[in-house]
Structure formats: structure tokens, C-alpha cells
C-alpha positions as CSV (number, residue, x, y, z in Angstrom):
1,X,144.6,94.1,97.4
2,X,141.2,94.1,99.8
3,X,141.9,96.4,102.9
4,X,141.0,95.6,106.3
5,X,138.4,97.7,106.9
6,X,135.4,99.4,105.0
7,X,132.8,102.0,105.2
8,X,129.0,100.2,106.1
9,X,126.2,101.7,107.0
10,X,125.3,100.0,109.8
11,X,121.5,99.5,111.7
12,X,122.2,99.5,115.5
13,X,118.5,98.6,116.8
14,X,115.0,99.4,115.8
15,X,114.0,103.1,115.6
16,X,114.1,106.3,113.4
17,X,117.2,106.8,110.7
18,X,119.4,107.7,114.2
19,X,119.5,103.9,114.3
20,X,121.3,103.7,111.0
21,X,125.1,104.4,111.7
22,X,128.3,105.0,109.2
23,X,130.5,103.0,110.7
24,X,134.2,102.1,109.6
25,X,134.3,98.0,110.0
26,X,136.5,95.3,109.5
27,X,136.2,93.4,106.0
28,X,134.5,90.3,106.4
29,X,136.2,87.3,104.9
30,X,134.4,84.3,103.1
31,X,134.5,81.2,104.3
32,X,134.3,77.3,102.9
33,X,131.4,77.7,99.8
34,X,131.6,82.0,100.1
35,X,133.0,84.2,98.0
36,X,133.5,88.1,99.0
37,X,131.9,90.7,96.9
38,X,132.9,94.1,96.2
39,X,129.8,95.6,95.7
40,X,129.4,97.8,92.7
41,X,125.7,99.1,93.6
42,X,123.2,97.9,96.2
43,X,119.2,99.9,96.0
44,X,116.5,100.2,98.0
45,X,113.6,98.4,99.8
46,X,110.3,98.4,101.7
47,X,112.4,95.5,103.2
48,X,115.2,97.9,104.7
49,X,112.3,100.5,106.4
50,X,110.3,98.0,107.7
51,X,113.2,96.2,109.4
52,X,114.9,99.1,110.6
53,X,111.6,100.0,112.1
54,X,110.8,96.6,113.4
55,X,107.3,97.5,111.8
56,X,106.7,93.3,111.0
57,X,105.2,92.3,114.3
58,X,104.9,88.7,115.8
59,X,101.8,86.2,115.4
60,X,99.6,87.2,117.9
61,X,101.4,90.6,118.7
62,X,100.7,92.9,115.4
63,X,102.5,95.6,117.0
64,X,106.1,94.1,118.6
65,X,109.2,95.3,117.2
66,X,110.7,92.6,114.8
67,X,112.2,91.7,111.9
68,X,110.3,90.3,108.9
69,X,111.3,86.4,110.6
70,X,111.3,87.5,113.8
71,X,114.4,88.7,115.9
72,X,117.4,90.9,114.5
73,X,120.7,90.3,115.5
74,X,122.1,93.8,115.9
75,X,124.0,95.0,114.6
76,X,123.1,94.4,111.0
77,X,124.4,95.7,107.6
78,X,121.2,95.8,105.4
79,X,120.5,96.0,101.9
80,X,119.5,93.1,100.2
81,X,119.9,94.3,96.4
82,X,123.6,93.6,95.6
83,X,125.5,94.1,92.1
84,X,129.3,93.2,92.3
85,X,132.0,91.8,91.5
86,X,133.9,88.7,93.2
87,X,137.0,89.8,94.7
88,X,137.5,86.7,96.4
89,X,136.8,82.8,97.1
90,X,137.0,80.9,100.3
91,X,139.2,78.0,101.2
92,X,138.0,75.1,98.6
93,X,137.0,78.1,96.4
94,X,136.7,78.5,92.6
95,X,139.5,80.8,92.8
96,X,138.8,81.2,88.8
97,X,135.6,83.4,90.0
98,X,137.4,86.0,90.9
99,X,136.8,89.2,88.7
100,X,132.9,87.6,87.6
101,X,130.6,90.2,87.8
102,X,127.5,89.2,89.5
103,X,124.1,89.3,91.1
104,X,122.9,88.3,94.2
105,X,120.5,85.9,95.1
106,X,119.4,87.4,98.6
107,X,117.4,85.0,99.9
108,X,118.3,82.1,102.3
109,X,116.2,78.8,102.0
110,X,114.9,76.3,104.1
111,X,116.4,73.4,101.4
112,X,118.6,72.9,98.4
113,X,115.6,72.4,95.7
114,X,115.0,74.3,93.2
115,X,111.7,74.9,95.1
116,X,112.8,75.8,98.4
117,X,111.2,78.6,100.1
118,X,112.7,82.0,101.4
119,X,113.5,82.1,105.4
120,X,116.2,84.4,105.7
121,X,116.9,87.6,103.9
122,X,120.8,89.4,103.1
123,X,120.6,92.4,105.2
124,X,118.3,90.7,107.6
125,X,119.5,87.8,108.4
126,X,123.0,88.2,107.6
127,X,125.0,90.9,106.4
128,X,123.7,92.6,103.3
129,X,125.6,95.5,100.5
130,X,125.1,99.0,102.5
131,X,128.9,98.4,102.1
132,X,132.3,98.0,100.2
133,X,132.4,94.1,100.4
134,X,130.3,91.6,101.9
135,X,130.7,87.8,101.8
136,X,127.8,85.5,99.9
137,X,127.3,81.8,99.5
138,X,129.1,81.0,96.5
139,X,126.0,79.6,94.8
140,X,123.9,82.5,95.0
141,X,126.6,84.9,93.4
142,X,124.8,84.8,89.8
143,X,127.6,85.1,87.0
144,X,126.0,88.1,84.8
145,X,129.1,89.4,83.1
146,X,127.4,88.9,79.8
147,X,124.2,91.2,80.5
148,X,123.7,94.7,78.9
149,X,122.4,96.0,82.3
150,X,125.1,98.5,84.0
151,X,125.7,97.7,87.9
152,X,122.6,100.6,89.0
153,X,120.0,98.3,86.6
154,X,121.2,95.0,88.0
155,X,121.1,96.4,91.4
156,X,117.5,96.9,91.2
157,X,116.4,93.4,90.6
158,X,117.2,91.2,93.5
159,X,114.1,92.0,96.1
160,X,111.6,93.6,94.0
161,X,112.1,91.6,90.3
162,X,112.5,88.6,92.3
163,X,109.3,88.9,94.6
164,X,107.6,90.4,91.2
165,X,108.8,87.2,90.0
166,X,107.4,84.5,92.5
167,X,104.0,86.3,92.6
168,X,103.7,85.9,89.2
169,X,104.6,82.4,89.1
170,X,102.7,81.7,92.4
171,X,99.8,83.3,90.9
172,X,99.8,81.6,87.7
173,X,99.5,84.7,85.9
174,X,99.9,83.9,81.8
175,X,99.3,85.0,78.3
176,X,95.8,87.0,77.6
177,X,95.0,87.2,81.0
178,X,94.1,90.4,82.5
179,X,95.9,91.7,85.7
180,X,95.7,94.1,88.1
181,X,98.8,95.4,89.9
182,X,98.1,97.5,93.0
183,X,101.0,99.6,94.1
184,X,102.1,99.7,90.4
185,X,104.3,102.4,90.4
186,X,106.5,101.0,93.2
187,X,109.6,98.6,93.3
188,X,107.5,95.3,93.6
189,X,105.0,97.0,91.7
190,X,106.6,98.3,88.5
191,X,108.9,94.9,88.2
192,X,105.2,93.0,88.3
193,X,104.1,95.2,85.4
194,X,107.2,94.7,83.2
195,X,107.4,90.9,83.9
196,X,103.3,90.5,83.4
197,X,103.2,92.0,80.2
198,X,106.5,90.5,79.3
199,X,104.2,86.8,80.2
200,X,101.3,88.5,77.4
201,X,99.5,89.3,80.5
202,X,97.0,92.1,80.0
203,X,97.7,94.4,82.9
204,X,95.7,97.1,84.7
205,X,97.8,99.4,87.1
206,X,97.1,101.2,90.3
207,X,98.9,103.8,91.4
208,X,98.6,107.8,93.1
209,X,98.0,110.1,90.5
210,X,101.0,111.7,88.1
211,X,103.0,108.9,87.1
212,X,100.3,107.4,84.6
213,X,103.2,107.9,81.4
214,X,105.7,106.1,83.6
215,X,103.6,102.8,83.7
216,X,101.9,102.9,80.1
217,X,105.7,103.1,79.1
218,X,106.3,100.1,81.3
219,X,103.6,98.0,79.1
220,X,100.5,98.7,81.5
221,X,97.3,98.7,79.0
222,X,95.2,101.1,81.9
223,X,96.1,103.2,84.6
224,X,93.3,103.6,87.7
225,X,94.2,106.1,90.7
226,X,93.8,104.9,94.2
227,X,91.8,107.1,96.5
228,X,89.9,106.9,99.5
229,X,87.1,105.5,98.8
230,X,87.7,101.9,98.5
231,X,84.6,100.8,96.8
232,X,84.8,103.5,93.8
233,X,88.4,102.7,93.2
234,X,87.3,99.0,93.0
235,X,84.9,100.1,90.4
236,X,87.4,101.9,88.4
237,X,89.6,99.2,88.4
238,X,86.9,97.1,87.0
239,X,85.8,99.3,84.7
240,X,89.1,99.4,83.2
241,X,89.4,95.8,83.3
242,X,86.2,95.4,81.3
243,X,85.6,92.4,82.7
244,X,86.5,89.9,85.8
245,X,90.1,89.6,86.7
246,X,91.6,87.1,86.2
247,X,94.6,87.9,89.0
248,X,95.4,90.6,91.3
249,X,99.4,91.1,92.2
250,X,98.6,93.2,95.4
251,X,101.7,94.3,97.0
252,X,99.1,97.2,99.5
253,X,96.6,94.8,100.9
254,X,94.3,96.9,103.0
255,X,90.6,97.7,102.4
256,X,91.1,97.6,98.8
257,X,91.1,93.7,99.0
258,X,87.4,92.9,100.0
259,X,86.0,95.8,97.8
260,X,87.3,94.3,95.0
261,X,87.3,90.4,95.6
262,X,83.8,90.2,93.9
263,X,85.6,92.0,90.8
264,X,87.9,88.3,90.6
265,X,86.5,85.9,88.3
266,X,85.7,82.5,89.2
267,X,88.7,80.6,89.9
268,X,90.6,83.8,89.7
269,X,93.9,84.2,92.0
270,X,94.4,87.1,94.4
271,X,98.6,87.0,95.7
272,X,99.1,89.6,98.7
273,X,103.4,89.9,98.7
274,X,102.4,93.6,100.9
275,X,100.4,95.1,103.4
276,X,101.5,98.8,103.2
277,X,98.0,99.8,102.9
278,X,96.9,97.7,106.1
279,X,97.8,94.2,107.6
280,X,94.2,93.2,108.9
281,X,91.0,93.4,106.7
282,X,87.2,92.0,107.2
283,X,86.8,89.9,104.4
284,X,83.7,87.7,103.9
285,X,84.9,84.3,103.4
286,X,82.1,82.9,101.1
287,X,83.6,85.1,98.2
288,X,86.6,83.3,98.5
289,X,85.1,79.5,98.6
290,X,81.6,79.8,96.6
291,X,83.7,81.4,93.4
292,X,86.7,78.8,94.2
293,X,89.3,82.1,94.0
294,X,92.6,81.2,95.2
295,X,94.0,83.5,98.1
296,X,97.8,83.3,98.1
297,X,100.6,84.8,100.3
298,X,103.9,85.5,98.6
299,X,107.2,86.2,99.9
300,X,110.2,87.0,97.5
301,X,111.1,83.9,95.0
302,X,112.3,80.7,94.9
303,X,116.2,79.6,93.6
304,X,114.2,78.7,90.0
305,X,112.5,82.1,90.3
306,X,115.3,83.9,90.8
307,X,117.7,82.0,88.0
308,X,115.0,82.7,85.7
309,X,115.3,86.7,86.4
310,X,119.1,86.2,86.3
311,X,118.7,84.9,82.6
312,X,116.2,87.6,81.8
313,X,118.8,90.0,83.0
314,X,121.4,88.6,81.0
315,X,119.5,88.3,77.7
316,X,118.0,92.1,78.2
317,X,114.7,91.4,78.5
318,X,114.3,93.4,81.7
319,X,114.8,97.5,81.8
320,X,115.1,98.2,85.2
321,X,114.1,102.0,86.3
322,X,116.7,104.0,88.2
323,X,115.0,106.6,89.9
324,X,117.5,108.1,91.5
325,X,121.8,107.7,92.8
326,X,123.1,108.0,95.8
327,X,126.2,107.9,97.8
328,X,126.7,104.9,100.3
329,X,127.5,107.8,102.8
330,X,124.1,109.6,102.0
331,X,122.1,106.5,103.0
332,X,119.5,108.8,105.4
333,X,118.9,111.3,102.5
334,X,118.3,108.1,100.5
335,X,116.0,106.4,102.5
336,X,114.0,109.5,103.4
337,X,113.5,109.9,99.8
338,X,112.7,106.4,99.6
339,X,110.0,106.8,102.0
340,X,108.2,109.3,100.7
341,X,107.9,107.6,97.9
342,X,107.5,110.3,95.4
343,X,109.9,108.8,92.2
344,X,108.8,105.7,90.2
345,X,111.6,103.3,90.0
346,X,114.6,102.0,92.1
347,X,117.1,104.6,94.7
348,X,120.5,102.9,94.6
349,X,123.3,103.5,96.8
350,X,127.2,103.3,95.7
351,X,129.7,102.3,97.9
């Protein structure tokens, strides 16, 4: 029997965690191609800081309050990690879904290719799993009830083993290639060090200092600590490279990028999918054109992307870090642990 209402945790503007509101609310109830979810575990993301913040700015206005595509419509469930399992199907359904345990593709796209590029985001755009239920395109409702993964694991894949995913791919990052990972030891970051070395990538990490065991046990070959001195970290990372990069999966961006550009080999890749270290950098161009390296932007994953992380998940072959459990009802203490950033691996919430 699904009630009528449920517990959400619901974002009422842009602002500090007062924003973020438990709220009792109605049930929503899926439509023609939808299917309603109970969800089983929904985690964490840069994705659900930033927006409540409005920290993503507009072209040609860095500092206005928006979401990551522009405008929110308030007010918003977020979370865009969801691990369920379909309760029910809407009118022209495949009523024999029901009781499929599943993953959620959280992206919206602007086609129906397999190609088709990200514009909307669950929890952003729409309705995400800081809940009990929430409703889903029927499509992007991945059937996973044959993985190993327990709900928590699964949970953490979505966002940050999906965008780990299409910077990888976007970045043409393959066997016996040699990769460094800034901001290794975060969500993004730890799923682009498990999925490069399980490609036979070679892969350098960065990270703060103290959780150097975390990412050697994640497959990382060398671990190099940021600091404040651009240029010396740079060196480090290239020392521990011993010799040009052949990619860089930088999930910072910041000064970090034109200190180390000249450490890229020619016809090397550089694929920014952050800018938690700084949006705007002076970077001299001719490094970029004279050694043909390929500057490329990144934004979570495509529908091929994401059903080939949905069959890694169901074969095994990914081992998703849970840092840390929460209760849907302690989503501040969550997210302020979140923010500071001080765990390796994934904060999930249970409804």
C-alpha cells in the first residue's frame, strides 16, 4: 500500500542549511512512461551544496545565485543519487516492474541517442531521493536486482561514477596511460581512480594529506599532496608521473591547471568536470595549441556512459566506498559533514 504523504527534505531557496526543510509532502504519482520509486538509499554531492547555495553563477555574471542550468524552481527535493525499488508504474506501465530493484539514471537529456548530452539533473531539475518515493522516467530506472552491491554501494554511483565515467571516456583515457586525478580522494575523484585503473590506466592521485592508504587501496600507483604552492605541487605530480601525462581528470580546476599544463604531453587531454579550487584561471593559450593538448569540459555522462556503469555494477566490478550513514531526517548533520570534507568516500542518507 503507498501512503499519501512522505517525509522529504525539502530546499526552499538559495542560502545556508536553514533553506533545507523536513517537510511532510504528498507522494507524487508517476505518470505515462514513470514509474514511482521507493527509495532504499540516496548519497551525497558537490551537486546538492552548490545548488542549494546557488554557488553556479550565470555567463557573464560569475557571482548570481543559480542553479547548475540556470534557474531553480523552488521548492525542490534534491538528491540526485537514488537506489530503490519500483513500487509502482504509470498508466501504459510495465506493471511487471514492480518489485525490480534499481538505479537511477539522474540525468535528463537534450535527445533520445545513446549520445545525448546532460541538461537537467534529478534533484535540480526535478524532484530528486531526499525522500520516501519519487517518480522517474521509466527508462532511466536501471534493473540491477542481480548486482552484489547492497542499496548504500549502489547509491553512491549515479553522480560521481557516472561523471567519473564520462571524463574518462571524454578524455580518452586507456590502458598504459598514465593519469593524474586531482581531487582524488573525493566522490568524482575516488570513482575516476577506481574506473582508470580498472581501463589499465596508470594513475597518479592528488589529494590533502592523510588519506594516502585509502587511494593506493583504490588502485592509485602514487599519491602527491596538494598545497599552496601551485608550481611545487605541479612538480611533484610530475615527478611521480616520471614522465608527461598523458591525461589529467581535474575535478578542482584553479591555479593548479596552468602550472601543470606544460607537465601534459603532446597531444595529451586535460578534462575539467570541477572548479572547487577556482572557476577563472590565466592560462597561456600557446600551451594548449603549439603541443595540440585537448582542453575538454565534462559534465556527468551520457545514457551509454551511464548503462555501462550500470553493467559494471551488476557484474561487481565497482566497490563503491561508504564513508559514512545517515538518517533522511539528519540531512544538515549530513551535509555539514559532507562539506567539510574530512572522510574519503560517499555520505548516504536513508529514508
Amino acid at each position: 500500500m503507498i501512503p499519501e504523504t512522505m517525509q522529504a527534505a525539502v530546499l526552499t531557496g538559495f542560502g545556508g542549511p536553514e533553506v533545507l526543510e523536513l517537510r511532510t509532502v504528498a507522494v507524487p504519482r508517476p505518470g505515462d512512461g514513470e514509474v514511482l520509486v521507493r527509495v532504499a538509499a540516496a548519497a551525497l554531492n558537490n551537486t546538492d551544496l552548490w545548488t542549494r547555495r546557488g554557488a553556479y553563477g550565470l555567463p557573464g555574471d560569475p557571482d548570481a545565485l543559480a542553479g547548475w542550468r540556470g534557474p531553480v524552481a523552488f521548492p525542490r527535493i534534491q538528491g540526485g543519487d537514488v537506489a530503490g525499488e519500483v513500487v509502482a508504474a504509470g498508466a501504459g506501465g510495465d506493471a511487471a516492474r514492480v518489485g525490480e530493484r534499481v538505479l537511477v539514471d539522474p540525468a535528463f537529456y537534450d535527445g533520445p541517442g545513446p549520445d545525448a548530452s546532460p541538461v537537467g539533473l534529478l534533484g535540480s531539475e526535478a524532484d530528486g531521493g531526499f525522500a520516501e518515493y519519487v517518480v522517474v522516467a521509466a527508462d532511466r530506472a536501471h534493473d540491477v536486482s542481480a548486482s552484489p552491491l547492497g542499496d548504500d554501494e549502489l547509491a553512491c554511483l549515479p553522480v560521481a561514477y557516472g561523471t567519473a565515467a564520462g571524463v574518462l571516456a571524454r578524455g580518452r583515457v586507456g590502458a598504459d596511460e598514465t593519469v593524474l586525478v586531482t581531487g582524488a580522494s573525493g566522490g568524482v575523484g575516488l570513482a575516476a581512480v577506481q574506473l582508470a585503473v580498472a581501463r589499465g590506466a596508470r594513475v597518479v592521485a592528488l589529494t590533502a594529506p592523510g588519506k594516502d592508504d585509502v587511494l593506493r587501496e583504490a588502485g592509485a600507483a602514487a599519491v602527491v599532496h596538494r598545497g599552496p604552492d601551485p608550481e611545487a605541487v605541479a612538480a611533484a605530480a610530475a615527478d611521480a608521473a616520471g614522465a608527461a601525462l598523458d591525461a589529467v581528470v581535474d575535478v578542482v580546476g584553479g591555479p593548479l591547471l596552468p602550472a601543470l599544463l606544460t607537465r601534459v604531453r603532446d597531444g595529451g587531454r586535460w578534462v575539467i568536470a570541477g572548479a572547487i579550487g577556482g572557476a577563472s584561471v590565466a592560462l597561456d593559450l600557446r600551451r594548449l595549441y603549439l603541443h595540440n593538448v585537448a582542453l575538454v569540459g565534462s559534465s556527468m555522462h551520457t545514457p551509454a556512459h551511464f548503462a555501462g556503469l550500470v553493467a559494471d555494477a551488476v557484474a561487481g566490478l565497482v566497490d563503491p566506498l561508504v564513508a559514512a550513514r545517515h538518517d533522511l531526517a539528519a540531512i544538515h548533520t549530513a551535509q555539514d559533514e559532507f562539506a567539510r570534507a574530512e572522510r574519503v568516500g560517499k555520505i548516504v542518507v536513508t529514508p
